[in-house]
C-alpha positions, 0 to 999 in steps of 0.5 A, spaced: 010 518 385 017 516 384 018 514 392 013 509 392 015 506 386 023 506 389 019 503 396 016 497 391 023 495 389 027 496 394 022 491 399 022 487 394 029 486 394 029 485 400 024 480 401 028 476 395 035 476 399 031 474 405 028 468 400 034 465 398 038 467 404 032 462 407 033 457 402 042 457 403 040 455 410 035 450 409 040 446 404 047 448 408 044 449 416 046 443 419 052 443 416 054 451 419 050 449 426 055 442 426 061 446 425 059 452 430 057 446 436 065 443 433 062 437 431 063 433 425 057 434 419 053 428 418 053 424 412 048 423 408 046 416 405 049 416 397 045 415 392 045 409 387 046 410 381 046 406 374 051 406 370 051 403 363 056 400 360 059 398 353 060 391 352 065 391 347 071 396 347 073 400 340 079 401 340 081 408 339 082 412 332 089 415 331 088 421 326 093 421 321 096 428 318 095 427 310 099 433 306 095 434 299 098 436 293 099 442 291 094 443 284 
């Protein structure tokens, strides 16, 4: 009864490996098939995005060390 449970685990392993290996090819496959053919990779459009800014700048805070008196 134990061979058909380690038969379970393992081939879901393997269909896990061969899940992600798929999706690591799918995001960095035409980078690997560009440096493979010698080719430079394409770039990509960056995408904008917003920043937001403070119009008025603090000054920063400059701590000071303070002995306190023994009581």
């Amino acid at each position: 009864m134990i061979a058909p449970l380690g038969t379970l685990a393992f081939l879901a392993t393997l269909w896990l490996l061969v899940v992600l290996g798929a999706s690591v090819l799918e995001e960095s496959g035409a980078k690997i098939a560009a440096a493979l053919k010698g080719k430079p990779p394409r770039r990509e459009m960056p995408v904008s995005a917003r920043v937001r800014i403070r119009s008025r700048f603090q000054k920063p805070i400059r701590a000071k060390a303070r002995l306190r008196a023994a009581a």
